[in-house]
C-alpha positions as protocol buffer text, in pm:
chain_id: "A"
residue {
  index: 1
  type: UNK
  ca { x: 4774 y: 2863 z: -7393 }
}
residue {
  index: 2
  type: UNK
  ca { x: 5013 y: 2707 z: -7660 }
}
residue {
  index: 3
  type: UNK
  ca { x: 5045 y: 2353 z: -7484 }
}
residue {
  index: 4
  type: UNK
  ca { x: 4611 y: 2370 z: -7503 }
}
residue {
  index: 5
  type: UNK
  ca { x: 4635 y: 2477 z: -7851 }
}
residue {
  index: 6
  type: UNK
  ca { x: 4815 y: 2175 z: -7930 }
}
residue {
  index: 7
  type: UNK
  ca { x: 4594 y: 1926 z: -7743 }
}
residue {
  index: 8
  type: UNK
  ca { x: 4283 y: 2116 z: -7907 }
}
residue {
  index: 9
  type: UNK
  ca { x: 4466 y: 2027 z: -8232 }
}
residue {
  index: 10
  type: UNK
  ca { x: 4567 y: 1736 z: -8194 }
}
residue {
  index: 11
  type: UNK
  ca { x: 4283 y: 1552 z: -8009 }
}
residue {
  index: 12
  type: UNK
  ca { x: 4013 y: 1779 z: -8106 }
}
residue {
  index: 13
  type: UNK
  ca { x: 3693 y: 1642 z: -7932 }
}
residue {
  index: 14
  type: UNK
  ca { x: 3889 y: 1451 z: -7687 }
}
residue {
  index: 15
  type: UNK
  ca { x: 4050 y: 1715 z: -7571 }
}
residue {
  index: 16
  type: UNK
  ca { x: 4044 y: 1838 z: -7210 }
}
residue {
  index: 17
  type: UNK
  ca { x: 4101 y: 2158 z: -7078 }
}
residue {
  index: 18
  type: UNK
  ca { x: 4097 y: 2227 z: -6674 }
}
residue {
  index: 19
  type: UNK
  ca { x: 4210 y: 2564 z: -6569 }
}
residue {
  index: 20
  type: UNK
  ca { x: 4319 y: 2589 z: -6184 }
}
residue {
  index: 21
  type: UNK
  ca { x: 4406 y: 2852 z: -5904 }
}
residue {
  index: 22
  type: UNK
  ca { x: 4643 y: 3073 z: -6087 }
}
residue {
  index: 23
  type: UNK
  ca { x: 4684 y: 3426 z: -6163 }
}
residue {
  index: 24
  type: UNK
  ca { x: 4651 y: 3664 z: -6478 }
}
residue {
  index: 25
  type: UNK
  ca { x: 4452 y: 3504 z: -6787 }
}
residue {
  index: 26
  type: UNK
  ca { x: 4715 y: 3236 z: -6816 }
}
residue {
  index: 27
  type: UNK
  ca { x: 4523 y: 2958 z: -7044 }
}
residue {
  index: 28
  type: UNK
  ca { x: 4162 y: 3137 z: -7165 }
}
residue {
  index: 29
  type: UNK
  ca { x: 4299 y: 3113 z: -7526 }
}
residue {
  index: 30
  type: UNK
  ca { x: 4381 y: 2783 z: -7503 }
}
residue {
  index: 31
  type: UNK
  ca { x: 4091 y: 2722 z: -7339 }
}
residue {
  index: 32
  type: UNK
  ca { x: 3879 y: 2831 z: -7681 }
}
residue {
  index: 33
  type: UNK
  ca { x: 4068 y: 2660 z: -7912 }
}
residue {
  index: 34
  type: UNK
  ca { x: 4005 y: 2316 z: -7708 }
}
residue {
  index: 35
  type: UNK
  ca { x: 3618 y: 2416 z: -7750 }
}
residue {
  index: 36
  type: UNK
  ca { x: 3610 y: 2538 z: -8110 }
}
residue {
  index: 37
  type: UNK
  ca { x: 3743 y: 2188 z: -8144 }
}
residue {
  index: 38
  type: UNK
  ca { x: 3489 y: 2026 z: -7975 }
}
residue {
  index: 39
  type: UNK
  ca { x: 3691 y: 1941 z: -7601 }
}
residue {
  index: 40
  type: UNK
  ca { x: 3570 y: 1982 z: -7298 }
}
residue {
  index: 41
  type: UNK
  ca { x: 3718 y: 2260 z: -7035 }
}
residue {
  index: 42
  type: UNK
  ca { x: 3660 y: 2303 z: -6664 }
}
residue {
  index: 43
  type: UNK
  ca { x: 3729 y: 2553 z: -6408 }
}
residue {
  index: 44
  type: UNK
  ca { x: 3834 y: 2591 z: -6045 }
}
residue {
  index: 45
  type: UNK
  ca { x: 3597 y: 2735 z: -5863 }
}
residue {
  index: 46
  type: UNK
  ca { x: 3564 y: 2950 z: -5550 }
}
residue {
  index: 47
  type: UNK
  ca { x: 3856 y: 2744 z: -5380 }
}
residue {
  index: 48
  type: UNK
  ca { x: 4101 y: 2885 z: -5600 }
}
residue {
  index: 49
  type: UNK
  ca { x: 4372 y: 3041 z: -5379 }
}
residue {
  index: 50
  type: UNK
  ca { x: 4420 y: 3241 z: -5667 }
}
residue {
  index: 51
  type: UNK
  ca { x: 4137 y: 3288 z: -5900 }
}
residue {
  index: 52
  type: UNK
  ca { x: 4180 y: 3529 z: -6143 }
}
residue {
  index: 53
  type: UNK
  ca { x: 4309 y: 3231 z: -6412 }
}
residue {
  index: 54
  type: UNK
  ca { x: 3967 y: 3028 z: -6273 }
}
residue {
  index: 55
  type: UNK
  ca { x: 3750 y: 3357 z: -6335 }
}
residue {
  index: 56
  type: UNK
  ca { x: 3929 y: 3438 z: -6667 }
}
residue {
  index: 57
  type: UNK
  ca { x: 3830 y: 3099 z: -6817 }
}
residue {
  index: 58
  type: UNK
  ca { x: 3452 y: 3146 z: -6662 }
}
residue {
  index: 59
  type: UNK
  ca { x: 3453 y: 3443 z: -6787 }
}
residue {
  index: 60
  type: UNK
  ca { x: 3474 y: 3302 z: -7133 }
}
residue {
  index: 61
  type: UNK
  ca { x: 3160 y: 3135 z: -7148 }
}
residue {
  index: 62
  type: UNK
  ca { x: 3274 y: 2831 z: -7259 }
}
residue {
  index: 63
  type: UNK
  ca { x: 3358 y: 2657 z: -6950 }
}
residue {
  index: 64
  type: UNK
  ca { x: 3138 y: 2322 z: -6915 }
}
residue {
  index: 65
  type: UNK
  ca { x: 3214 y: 2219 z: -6523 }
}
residue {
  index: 66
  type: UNK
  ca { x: 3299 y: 2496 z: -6233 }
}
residue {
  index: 67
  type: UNK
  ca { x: 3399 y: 2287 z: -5977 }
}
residue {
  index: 68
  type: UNK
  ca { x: 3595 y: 2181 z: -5682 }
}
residue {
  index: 69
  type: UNK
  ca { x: 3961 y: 2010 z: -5802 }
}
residue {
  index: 70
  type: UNK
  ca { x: 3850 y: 1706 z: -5559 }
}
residue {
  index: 71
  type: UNK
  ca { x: 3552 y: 1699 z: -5870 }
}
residue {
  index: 72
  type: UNK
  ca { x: 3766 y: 1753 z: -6182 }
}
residue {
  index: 73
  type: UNK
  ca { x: 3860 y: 1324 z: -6199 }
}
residue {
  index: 74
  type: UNK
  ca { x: 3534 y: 1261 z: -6175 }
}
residue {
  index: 75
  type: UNK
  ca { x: 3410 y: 1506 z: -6441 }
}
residue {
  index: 76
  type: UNK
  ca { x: 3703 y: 1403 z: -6665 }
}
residue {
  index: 77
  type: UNK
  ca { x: 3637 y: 1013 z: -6637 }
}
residue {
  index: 78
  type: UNK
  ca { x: 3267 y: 1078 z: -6727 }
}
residue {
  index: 79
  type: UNK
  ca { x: 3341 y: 1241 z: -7005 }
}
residue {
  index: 80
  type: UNK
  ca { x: 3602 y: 1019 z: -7149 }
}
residue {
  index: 81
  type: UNK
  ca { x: 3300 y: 761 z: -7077 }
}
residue {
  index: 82
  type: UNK
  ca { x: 3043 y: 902 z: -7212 }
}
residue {
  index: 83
  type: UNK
  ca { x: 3238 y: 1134 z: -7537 }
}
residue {
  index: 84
  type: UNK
  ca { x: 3003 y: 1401 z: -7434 }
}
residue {
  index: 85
  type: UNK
  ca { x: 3018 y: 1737 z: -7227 }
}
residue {
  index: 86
  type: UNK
  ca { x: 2651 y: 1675 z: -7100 }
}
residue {
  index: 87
  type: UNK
  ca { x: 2793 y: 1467 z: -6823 }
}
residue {
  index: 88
  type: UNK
  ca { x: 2478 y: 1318 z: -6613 }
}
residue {
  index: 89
  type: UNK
  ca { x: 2371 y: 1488 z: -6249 }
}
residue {
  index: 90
  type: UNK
  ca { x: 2466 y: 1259 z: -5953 }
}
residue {
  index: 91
  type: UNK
  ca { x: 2721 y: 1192 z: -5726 }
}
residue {
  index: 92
  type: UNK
  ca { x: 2975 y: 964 z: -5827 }
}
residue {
  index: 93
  type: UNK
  ca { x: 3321 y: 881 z: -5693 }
}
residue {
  index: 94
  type: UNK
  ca { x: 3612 y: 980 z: -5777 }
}
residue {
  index: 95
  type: UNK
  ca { x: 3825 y: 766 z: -5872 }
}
residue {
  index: 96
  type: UNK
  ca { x: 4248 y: 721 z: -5814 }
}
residue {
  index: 97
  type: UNK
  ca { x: 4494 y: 923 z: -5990 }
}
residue {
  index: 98
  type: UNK
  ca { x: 4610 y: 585 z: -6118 }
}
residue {
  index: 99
  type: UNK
  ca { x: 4276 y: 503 z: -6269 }
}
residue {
  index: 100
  type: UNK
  ca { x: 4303 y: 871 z: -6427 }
}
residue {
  index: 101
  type: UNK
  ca { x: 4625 y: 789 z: -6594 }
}
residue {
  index: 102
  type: UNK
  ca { x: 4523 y: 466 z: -6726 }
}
residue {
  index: 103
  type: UNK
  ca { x: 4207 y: 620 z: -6924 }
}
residue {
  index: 104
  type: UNK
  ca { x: 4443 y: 893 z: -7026 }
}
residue {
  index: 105
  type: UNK
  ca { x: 4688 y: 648 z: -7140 }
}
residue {
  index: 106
  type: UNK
  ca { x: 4398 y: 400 z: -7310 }
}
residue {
  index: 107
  type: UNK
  ca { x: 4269 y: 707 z: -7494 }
}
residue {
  index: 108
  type: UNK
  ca { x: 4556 y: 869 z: -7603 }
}
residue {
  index: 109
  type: UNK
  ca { x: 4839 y: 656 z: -7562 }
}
residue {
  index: 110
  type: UNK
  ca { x: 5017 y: 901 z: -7325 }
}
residue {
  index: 111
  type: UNK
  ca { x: 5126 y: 795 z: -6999 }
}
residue {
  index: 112
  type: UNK
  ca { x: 5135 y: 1060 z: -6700 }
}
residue {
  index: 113
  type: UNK
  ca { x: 5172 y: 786 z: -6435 }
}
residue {
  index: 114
  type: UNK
  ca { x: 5511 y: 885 z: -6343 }
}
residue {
  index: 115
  type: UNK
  ca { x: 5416 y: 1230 z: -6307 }
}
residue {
  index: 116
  type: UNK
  ca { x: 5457 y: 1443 z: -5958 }
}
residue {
  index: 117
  type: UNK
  ca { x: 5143 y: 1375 z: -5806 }
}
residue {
  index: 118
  type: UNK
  ca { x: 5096 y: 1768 z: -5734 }
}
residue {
  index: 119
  type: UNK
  ca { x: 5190 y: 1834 z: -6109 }
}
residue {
  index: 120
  type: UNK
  ca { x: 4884 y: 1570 z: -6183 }
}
């Protein structure tokens, strides 16, 4: 919750919030401060090993995207494409995790690329 209440802050509409296979409500705060700011948030959905953190943030309302994490790249490089949460129908591919990083790191200057590849 705090580390998405900082990226809600600090990136406000940019912002992007993906809540994964967890348990307890761990990040449905966060989760509405990214979209009282304007961000974008997604959710894991039936896939979730663990789903009450997934169900918690659907459970919100605010969730844009319930989807597959083999989806969530996709979703996210629309978005950072297009600066909106209607993200077109269609399928599209998803791209690398070192594409990801590089529009991460061309839109906010951050670089994850030598991140764990499970953390990312």
């Amino acid at each position: 919750d705090d580390f998405f209440e900082s990226l809600a802050t600090d990136q406000r509409g940019q912002a992007v919030c993906v809540i994964l296979s967890g348990t307890g409500a761990d990040g449905s705060v966060g989760l509405r401060a990214v979209k009282e700011l304007g961000g974008f948030c997604l959710a894991q959905d039936s896939s979730a090993r663990y789903d009450s953190m997934p169900n918690s943030a659907v459970a919100t309302g605010l969730v844009d995207y319930v989807c597959a994490p083999s989806e969530v790249i996709g979703h996210v490089t629309r978005f950072s494409r297009t600066g909106s949460q209607t993200l077109g129908a269609g399928s599209v591919e998803a791209p690398s995790i070192e594409s990801f990083c590089a529009v991460i790191r061309r839109l906010t200057g951050h670089d994850f690329s030598g991140y764990k590849r499970s953390t990312l």
